[in-house]
Biopython code that builds the backbone (N, CA, C, O; Angstrom):
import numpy as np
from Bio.PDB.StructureBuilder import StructureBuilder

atoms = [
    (1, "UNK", "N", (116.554, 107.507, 114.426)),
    (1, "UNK", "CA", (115.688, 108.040, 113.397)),
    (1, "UNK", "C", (114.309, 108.333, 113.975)),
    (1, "UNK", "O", (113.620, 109.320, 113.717)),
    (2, "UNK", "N", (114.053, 107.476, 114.675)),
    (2, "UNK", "CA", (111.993, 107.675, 115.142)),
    (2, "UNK", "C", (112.973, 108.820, 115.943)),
    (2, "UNK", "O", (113.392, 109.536, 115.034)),
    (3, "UNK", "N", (113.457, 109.253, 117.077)),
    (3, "UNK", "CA", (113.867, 110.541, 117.970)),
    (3, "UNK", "C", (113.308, 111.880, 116.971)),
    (3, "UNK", "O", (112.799, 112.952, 117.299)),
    (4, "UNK", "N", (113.668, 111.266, 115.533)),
    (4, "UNK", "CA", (113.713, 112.851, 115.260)),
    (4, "UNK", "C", (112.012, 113.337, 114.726)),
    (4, "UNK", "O", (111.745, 114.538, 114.686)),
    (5, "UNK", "N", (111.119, 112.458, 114.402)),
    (5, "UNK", "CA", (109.797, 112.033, 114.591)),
    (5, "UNK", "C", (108.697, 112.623, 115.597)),
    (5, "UNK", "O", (108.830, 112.073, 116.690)),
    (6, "UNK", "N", (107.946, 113.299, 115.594)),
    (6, "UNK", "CA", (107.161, 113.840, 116.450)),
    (6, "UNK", "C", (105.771, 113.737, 116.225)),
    (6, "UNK", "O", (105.177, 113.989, 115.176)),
    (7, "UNK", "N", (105.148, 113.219, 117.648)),
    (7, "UNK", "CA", (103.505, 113.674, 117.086)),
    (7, "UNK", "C", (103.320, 111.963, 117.178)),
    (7, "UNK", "O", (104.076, 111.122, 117.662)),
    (8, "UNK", "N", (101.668, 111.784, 116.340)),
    (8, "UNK", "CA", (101.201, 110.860, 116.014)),
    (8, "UNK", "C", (101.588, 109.741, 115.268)),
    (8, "UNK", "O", (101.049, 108.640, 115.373)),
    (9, "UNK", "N", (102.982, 110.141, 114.135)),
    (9, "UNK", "CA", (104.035, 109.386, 113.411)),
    (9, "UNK", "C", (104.651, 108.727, 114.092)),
    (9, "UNK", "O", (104.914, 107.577, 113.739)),
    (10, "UNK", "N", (105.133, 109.282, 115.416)),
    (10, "UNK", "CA", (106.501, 109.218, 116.014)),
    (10, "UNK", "C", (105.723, 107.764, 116.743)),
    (10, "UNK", "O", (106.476, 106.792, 116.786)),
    (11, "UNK", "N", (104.382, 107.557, 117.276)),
    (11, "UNK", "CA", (103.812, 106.992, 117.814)),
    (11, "UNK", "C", (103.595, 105.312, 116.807)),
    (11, "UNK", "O", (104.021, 104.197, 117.106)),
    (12, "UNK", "N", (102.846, 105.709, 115.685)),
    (12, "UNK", "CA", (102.725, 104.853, 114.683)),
    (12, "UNK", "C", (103.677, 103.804, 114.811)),
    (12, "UNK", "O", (103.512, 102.612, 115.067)),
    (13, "UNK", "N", (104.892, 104.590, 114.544)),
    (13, "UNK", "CA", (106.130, 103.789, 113.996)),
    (13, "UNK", "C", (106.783, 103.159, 114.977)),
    (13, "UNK", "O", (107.570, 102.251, 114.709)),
    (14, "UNK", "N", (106.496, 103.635, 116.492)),
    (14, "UNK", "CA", (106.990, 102.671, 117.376)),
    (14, "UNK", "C", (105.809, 101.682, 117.306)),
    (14, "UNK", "O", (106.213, 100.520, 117.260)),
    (15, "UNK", "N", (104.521, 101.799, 117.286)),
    (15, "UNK", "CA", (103.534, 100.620, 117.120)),
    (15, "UNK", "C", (103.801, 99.463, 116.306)),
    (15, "UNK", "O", (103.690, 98.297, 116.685)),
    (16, "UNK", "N", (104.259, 99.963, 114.846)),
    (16, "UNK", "CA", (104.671, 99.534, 114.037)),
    (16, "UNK", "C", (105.737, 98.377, 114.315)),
    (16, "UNK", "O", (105.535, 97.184, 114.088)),
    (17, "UNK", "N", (107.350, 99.138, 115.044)),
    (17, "UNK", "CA", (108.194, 98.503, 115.774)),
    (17, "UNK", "C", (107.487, 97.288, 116.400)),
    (17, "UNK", "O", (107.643, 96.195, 115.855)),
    (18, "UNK", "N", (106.758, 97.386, 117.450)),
    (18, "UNK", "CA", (107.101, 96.662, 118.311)),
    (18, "UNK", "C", (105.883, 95.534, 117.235)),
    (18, "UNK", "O", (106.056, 94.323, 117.378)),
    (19, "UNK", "N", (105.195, 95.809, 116.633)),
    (19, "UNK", "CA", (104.287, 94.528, 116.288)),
    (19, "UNK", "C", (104.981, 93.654, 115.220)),
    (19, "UNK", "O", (104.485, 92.629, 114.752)),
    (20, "UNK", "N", (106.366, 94.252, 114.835)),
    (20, "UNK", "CA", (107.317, 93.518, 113.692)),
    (20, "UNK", "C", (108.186, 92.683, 114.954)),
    (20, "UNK", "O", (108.392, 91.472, 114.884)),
    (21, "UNK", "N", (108.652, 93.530, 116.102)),
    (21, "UNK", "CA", (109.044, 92.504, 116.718)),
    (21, "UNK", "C", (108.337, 91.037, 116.748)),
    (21, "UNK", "O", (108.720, 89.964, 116.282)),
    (22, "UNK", "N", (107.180, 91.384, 117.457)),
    (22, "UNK", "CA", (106.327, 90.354, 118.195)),
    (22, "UNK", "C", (106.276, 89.152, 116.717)),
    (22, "UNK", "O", (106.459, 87.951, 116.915)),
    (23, "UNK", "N", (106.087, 89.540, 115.727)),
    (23, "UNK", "CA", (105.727, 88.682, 114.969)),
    (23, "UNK", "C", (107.260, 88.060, 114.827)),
    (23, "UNK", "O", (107.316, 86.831, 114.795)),
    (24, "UNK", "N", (108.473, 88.774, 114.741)),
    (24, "UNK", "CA", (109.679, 87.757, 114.536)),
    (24, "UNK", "C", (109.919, 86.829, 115.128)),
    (24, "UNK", "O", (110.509, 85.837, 114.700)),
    (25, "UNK", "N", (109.379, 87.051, 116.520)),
    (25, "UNK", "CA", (109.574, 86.574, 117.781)),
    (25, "UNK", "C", (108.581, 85.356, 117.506)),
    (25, "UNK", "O", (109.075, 84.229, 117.535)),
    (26, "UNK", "N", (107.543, 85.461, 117.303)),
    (26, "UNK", "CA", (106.402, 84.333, 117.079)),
    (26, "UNK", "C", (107.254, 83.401, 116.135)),
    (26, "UNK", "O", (107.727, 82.338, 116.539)),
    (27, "UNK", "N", (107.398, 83.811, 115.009)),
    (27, "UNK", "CA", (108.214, 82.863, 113.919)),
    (27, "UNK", "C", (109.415, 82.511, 114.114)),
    (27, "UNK", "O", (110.095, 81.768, 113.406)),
    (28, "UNK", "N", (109.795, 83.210, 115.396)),
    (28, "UNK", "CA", (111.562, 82.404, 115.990)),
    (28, "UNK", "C", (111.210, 81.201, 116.747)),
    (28, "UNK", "O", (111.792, 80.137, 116.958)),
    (29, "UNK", "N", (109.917, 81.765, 117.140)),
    (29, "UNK", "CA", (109.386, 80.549, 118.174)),
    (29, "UNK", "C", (108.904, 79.317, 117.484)),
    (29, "UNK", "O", (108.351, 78.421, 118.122)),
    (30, "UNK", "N", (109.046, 79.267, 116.538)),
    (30, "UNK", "CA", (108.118, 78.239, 115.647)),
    (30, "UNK", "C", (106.992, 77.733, 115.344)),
    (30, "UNK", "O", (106.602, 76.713, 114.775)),
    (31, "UNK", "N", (106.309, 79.083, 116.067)),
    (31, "UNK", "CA", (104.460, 78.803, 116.229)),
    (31, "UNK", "C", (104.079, 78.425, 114.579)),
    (31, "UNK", "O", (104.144, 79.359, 113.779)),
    (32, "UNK", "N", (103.709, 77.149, 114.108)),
    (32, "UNK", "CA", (103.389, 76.948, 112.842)),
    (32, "UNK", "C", (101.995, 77.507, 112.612)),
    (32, "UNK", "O", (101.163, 77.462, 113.518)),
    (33, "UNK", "N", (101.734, 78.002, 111.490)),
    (33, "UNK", "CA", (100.026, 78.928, 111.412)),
    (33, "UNK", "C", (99.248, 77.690, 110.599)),
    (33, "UNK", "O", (99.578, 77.062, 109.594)),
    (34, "UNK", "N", (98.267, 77.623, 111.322)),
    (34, "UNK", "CA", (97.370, 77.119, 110.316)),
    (34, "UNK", "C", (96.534, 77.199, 109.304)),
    (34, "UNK", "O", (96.193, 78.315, 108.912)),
    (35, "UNK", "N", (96.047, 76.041, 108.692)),
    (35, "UNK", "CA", (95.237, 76.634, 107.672)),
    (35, "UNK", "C", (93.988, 77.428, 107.897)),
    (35, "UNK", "O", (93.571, 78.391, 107.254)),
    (36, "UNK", "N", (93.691, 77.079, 108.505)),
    (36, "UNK", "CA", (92.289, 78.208, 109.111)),
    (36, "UNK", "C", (92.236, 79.306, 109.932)),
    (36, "UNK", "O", (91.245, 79.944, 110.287)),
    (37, "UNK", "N", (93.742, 79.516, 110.281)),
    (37, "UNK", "CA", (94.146, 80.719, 110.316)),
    (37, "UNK", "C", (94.590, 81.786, 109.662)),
    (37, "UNK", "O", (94.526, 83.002, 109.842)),
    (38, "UNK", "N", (95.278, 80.738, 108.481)),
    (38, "UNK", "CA", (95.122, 81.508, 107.052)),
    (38, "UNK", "C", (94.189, 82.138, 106.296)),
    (38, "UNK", "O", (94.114, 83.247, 105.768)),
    (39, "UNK", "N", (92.985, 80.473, 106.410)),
    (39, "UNK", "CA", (91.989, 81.253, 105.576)),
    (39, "UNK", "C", (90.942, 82.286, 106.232)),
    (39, "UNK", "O", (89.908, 82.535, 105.611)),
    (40, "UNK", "N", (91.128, 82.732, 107.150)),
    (40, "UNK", "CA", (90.355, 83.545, 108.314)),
    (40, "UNK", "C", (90.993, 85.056, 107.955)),
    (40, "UNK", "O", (90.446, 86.072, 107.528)),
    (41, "UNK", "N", (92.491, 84.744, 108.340)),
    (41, "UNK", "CA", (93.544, 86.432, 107.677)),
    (41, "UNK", "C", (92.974, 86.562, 106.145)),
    (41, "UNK", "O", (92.809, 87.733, 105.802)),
    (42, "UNK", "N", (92.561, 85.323, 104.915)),
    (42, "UNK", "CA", (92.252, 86.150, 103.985)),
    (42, "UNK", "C", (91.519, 86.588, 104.059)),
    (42, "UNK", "O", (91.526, 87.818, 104.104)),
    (43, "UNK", "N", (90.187, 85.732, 104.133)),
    (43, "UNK", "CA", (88.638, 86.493, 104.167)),
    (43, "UNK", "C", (88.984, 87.959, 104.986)),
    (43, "UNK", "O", (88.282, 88.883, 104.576)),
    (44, "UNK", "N", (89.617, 88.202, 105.702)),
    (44, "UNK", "CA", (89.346, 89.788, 106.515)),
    (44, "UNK", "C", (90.209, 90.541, 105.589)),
    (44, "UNK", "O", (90.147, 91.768, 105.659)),
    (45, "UNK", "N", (90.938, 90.043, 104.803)),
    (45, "UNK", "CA", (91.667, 90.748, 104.159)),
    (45, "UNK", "C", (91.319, 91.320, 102.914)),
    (45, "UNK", "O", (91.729, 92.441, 102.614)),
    (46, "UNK", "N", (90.218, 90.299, 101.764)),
    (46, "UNK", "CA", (89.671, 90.636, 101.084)),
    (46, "UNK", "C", (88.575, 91.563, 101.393)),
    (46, "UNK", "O", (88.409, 92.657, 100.855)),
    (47, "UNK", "N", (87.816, 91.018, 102.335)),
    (47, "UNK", "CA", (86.347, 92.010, 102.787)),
    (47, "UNK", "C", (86.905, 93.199, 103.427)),
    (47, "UNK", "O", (86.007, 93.755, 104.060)),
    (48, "UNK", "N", (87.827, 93.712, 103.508)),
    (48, "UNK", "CA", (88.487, 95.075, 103.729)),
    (48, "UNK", "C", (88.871, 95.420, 102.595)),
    (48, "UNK", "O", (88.686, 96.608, 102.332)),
    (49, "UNK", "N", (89.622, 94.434, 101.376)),
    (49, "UNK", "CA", (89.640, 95.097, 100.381)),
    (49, "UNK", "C", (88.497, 95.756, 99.720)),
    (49, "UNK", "O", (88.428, 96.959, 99.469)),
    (50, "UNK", "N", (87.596, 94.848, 99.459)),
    (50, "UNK", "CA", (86.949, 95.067, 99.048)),
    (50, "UNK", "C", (85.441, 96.139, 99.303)),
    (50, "UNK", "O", (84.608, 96.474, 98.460)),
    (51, "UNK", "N", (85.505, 96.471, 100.733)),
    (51, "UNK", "CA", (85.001, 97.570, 101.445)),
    (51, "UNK", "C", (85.938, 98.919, 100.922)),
    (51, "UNK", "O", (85.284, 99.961, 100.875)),
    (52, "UNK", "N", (87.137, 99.013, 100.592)),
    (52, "UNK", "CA", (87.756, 100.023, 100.257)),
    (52, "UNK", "C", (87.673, 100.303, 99.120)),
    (52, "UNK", "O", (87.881, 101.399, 98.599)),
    (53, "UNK", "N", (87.394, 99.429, 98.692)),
    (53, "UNK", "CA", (87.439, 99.998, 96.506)),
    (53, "UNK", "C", (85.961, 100.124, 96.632)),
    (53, "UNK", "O", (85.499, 100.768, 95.690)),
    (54, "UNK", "N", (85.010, 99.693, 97.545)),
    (54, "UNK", "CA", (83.378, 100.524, 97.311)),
    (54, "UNK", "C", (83.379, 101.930, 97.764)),
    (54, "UNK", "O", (82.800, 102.797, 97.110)),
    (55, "UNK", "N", (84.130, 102.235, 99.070)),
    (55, "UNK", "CA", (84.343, 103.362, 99.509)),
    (55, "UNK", "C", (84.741, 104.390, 98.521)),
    (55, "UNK", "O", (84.062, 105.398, 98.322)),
    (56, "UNK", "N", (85.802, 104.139, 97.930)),
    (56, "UNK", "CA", (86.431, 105.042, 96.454)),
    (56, "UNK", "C", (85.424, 104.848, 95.497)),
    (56, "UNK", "O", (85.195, 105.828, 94.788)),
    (57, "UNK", "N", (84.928, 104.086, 95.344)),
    (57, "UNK", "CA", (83.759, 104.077, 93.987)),
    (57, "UNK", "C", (82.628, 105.059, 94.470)),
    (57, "UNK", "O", (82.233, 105.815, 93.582)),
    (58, "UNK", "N", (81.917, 105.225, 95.928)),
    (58, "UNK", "CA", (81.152, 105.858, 96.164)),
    (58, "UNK", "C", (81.347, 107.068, 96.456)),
    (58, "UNK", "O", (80.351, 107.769, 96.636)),
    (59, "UNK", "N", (82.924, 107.759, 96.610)),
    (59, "UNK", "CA", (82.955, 108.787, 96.496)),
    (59, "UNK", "C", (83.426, 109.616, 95.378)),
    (59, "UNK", "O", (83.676, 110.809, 95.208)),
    (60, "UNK", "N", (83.458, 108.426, 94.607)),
    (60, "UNK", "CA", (83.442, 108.909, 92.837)),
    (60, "UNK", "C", (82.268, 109.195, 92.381)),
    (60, "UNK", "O", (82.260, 110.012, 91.460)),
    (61, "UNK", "N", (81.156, 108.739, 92.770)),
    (61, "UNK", "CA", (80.129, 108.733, 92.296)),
    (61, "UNK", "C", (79.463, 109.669, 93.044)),
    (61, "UNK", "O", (78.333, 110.055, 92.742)),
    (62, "UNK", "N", (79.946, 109.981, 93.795)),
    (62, "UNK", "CA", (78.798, 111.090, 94.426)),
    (62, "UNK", "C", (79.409, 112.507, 94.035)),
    (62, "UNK", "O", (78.618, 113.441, 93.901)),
    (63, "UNK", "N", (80.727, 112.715, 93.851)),
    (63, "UNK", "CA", (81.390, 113.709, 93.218)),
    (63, "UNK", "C", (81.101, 114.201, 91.493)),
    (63, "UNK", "O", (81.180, 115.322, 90.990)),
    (64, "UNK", "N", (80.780, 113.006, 90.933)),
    (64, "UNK", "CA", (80.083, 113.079, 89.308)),
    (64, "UNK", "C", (78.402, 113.813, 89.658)),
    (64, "UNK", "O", (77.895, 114.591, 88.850)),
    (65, "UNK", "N", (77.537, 113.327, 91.257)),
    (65, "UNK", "CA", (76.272, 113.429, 91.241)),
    (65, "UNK", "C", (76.376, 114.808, 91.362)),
    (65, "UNK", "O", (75.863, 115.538, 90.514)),
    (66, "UNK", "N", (77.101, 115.336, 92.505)),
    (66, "UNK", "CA", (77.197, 116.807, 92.391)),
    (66, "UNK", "C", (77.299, 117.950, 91.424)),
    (66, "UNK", "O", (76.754, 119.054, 91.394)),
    (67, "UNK", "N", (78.495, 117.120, 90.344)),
    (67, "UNK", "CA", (78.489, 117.995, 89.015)),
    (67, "UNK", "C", (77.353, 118.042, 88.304)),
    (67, "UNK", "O", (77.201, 119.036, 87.594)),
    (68, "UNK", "N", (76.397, 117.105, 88.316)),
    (68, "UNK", "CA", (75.267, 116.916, 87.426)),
    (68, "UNK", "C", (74.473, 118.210, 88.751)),
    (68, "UNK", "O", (74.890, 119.211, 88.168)),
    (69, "UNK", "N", (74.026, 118.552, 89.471)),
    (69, "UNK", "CA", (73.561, 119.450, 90.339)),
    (69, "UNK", "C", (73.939, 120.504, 90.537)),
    (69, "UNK", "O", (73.298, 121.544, 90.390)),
    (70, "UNK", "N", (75.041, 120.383, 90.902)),
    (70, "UNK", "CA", (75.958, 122.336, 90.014)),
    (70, "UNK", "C", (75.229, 122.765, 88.786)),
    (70, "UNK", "O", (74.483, 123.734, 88.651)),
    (71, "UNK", "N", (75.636, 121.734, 87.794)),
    (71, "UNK", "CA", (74.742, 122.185, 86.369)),
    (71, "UNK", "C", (73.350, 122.787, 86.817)),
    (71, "UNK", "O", (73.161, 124.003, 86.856)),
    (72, "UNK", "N", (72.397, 121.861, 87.151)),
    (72, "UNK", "CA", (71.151, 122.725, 87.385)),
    (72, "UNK", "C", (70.888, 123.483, 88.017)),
    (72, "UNK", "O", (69.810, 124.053, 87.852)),
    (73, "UNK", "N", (71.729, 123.837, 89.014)),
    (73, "UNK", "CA", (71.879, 125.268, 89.460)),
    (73, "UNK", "C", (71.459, 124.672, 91.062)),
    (73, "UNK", "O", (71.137, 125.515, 91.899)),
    (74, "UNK", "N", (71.473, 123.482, 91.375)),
    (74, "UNK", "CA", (71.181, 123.202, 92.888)),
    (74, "UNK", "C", (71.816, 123.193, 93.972)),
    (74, "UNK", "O", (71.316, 123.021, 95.083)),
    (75, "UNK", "N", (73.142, 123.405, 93.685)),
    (75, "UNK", "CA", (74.267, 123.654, 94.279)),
    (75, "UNK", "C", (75.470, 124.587, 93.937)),
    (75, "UNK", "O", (75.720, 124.867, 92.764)),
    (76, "UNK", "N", (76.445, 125.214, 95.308)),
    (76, "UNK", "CA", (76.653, 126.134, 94.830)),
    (76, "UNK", "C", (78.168, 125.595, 94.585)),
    (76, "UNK", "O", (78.659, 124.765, 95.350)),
    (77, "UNK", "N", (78.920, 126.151, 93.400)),
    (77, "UNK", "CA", (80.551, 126.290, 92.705)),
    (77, "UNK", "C", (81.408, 125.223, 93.783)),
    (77, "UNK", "O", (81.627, 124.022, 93.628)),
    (78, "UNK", "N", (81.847, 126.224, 95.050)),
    (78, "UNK", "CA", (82.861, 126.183, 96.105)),
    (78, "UNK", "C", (82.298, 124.670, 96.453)),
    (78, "UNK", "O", (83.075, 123.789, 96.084)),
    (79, "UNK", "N", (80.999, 124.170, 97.143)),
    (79, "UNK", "CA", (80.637, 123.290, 97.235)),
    (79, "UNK", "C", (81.029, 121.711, 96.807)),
    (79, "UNK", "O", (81.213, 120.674, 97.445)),
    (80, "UNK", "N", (81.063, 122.146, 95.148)),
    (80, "UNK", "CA", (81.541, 121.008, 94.475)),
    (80, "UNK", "C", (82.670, 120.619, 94.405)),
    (80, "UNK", "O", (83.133, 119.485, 94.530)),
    (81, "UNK", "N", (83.474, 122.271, 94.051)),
    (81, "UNK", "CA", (84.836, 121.705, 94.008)),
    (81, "UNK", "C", (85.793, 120.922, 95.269)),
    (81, "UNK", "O", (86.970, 120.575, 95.362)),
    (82, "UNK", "N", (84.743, 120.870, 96.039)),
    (82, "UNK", "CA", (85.777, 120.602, 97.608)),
    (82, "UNK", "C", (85.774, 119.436, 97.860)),
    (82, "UNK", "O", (86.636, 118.806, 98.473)),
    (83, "UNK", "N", (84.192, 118.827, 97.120)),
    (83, "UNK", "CA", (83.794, 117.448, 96.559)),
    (83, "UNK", "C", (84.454, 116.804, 96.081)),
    (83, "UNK", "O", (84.830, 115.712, 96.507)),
    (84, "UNK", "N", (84.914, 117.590, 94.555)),
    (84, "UNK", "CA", (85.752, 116.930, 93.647)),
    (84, "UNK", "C", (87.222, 116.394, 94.220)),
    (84, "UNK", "O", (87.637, 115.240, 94.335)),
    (85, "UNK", "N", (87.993, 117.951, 94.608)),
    (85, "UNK", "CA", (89.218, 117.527, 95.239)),
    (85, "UNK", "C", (89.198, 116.543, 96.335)),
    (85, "UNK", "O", (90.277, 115.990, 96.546)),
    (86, "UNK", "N", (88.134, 116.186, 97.127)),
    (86, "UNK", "CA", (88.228, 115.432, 97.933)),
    (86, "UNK", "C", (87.997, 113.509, 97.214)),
    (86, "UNK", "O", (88.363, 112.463, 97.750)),
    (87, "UNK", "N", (87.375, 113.683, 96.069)),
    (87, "UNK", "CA", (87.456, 112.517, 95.593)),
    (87, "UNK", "C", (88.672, 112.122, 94.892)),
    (87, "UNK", "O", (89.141, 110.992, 94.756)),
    (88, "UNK", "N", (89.102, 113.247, 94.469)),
    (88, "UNK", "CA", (90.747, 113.415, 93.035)),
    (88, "UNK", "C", (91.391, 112.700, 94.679)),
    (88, "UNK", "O", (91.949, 111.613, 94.531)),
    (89, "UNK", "N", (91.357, 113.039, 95.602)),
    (89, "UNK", "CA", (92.379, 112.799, 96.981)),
    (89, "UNK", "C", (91.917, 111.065, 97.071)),
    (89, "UNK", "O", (92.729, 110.139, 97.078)),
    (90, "UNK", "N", (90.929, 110.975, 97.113)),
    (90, "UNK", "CA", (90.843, 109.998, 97.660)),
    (90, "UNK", "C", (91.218, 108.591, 96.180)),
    (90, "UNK", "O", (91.716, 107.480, 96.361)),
    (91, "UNK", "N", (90.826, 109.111, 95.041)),
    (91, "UNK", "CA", (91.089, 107.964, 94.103)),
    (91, "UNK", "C", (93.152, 107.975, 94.399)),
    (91, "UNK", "O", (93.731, 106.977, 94.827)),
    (92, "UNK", "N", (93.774, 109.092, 94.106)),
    (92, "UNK", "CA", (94.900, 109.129, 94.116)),
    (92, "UNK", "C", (95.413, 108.189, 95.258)),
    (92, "UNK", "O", (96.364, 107.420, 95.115)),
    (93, "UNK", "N", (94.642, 108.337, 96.473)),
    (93, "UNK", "CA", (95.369, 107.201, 97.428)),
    (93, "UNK", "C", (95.401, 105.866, 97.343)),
    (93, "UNK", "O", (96.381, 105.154, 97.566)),
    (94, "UNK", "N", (93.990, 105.421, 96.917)),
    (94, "UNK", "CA", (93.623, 104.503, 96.537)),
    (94, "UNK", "C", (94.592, 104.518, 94.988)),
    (94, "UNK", "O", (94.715, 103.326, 94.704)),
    (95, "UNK", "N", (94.974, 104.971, 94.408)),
    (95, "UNK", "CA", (96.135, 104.256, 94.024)),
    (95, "UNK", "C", (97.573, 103.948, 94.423)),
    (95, "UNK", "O", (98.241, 102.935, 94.216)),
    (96, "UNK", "N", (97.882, 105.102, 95.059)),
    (96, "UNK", "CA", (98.978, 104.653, 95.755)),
    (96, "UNK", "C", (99.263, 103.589, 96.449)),
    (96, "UNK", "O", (100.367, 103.050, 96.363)),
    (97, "UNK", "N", (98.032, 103.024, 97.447)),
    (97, "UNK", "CA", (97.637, 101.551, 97.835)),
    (97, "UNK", "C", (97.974, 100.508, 96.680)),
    (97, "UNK", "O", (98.990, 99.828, 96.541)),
    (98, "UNK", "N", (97.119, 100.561, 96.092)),
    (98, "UNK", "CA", (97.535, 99.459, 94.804)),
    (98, "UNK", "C", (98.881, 99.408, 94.263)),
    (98, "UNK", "O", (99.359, 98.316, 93.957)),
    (99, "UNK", "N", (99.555, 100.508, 94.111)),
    (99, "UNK", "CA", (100.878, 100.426, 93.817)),
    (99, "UNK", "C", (101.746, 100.023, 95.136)),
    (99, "UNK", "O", (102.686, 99.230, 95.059)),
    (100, "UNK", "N", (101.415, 100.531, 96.134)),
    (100, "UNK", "CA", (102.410, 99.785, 96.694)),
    (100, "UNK", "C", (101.822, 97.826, 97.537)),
    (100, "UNK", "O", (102.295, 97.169, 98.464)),
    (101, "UNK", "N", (100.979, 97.650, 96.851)),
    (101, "UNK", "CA", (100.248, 96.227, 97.307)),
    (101, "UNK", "C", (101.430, 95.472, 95.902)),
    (101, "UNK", "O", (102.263, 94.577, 96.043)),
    (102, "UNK", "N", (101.025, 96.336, 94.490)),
    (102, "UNK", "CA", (102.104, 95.366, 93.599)),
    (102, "UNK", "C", (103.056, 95.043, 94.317)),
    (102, "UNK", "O", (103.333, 93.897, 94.673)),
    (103, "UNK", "N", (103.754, 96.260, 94.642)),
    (103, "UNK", "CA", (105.575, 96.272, 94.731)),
    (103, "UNK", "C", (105.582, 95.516, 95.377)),
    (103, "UNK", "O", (106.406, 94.729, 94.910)),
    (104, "UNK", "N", (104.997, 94.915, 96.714)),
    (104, "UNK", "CA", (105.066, 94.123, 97.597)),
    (104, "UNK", "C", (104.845, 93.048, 97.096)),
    (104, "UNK", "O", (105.528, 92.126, 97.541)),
    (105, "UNK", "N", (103.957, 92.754, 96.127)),
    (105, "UNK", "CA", (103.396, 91.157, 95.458)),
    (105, "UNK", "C", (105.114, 90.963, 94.648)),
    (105, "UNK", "O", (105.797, 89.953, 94.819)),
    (106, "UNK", "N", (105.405, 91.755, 94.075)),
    (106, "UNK", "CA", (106.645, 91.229, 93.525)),
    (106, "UNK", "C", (107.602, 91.450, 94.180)),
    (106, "UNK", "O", (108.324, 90.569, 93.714)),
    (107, "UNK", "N", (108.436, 92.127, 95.196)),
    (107, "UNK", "CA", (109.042, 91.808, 95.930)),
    (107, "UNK", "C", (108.998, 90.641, 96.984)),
    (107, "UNK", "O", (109.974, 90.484, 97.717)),
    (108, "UNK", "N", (107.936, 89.843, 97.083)),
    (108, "UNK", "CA", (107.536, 88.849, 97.626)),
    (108, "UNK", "C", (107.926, 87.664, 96.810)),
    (108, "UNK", "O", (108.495, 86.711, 97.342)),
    (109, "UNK", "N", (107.505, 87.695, 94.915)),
    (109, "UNK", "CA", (107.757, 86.720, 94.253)),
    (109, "UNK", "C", (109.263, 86.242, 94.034)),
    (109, "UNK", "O", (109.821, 85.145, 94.064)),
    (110, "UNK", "N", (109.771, 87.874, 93.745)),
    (110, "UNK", "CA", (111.314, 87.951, 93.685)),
    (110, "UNK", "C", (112.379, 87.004, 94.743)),
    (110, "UNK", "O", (113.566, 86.847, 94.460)),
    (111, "UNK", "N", (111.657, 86.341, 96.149)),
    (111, "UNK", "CA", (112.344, 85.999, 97.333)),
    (111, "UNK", "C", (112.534, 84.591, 96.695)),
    (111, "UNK", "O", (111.770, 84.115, 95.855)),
    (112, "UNK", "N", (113.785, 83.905, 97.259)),
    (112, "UNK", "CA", (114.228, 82.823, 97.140)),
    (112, "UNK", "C", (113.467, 82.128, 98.435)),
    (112, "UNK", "O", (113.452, 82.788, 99.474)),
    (113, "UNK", "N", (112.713, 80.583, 98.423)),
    (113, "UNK", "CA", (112.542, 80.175, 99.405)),
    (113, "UNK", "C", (113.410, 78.486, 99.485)),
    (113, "UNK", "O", (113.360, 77.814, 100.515)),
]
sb = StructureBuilder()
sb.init_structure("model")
sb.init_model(0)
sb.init_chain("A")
sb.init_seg("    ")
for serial, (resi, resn, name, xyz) in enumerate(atoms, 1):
    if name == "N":
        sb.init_residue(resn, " ", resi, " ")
    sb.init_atom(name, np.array(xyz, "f"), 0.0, 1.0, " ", f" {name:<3s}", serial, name[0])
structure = sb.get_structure()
């Protein structure tokens, strides 16, 4: 399947590969994680979240500032709209993220341990 893959994808997904190996391999090995290795993966995990939902908020907001400036005539049409679509792009991903962060939270809950 990656063979038929080209480009920067084709690359990804072997990255991808081999860092799912390494980690099976770690947990075959029985490296137990600790707690402060845990709480280290969250904190980076939240403060990335949370750097990303400011990122989408600020390019929501600067896409609303523009429309208010179109109106007064300070900017021109083409300008904005490239604004807009680029924010409509960017909230849309930023949901797609969240949807697939659920699916994963419940496919996670769903597991028998």
């Amino acid at each position: 399947m990656v063979q038929e893959v080209g480009g920067s994808a084709r690359t990804s997904i072997e990255d991808a590969f081999r860092r799912f190996a390494a980690a099976r391999q770690r947990l075959a090995g029985g490296a137990p994680e600790t707690a402060q290795g845990a709480a280290v993966a969250g904190a980076s995990f939240d403060s990335r979240l949370m750097d990303g939902i400011r990122a989408v908020d600020g390019e929501v907001k600067r896409a609303d500032a523009l429309v208010v400036e179109a109106l007064e005539g300070r900017l021109d049409f083409h300008e904005v709209a490239v604004q807009i679509q680029s924010s409509q792009l960017t909230a849309s991903f930023a949901m797609a993220v969240r949807n697939k962060l659920i699916d994963a939270y419940r496919e996670v809950m769903r597991m028998s341990v």
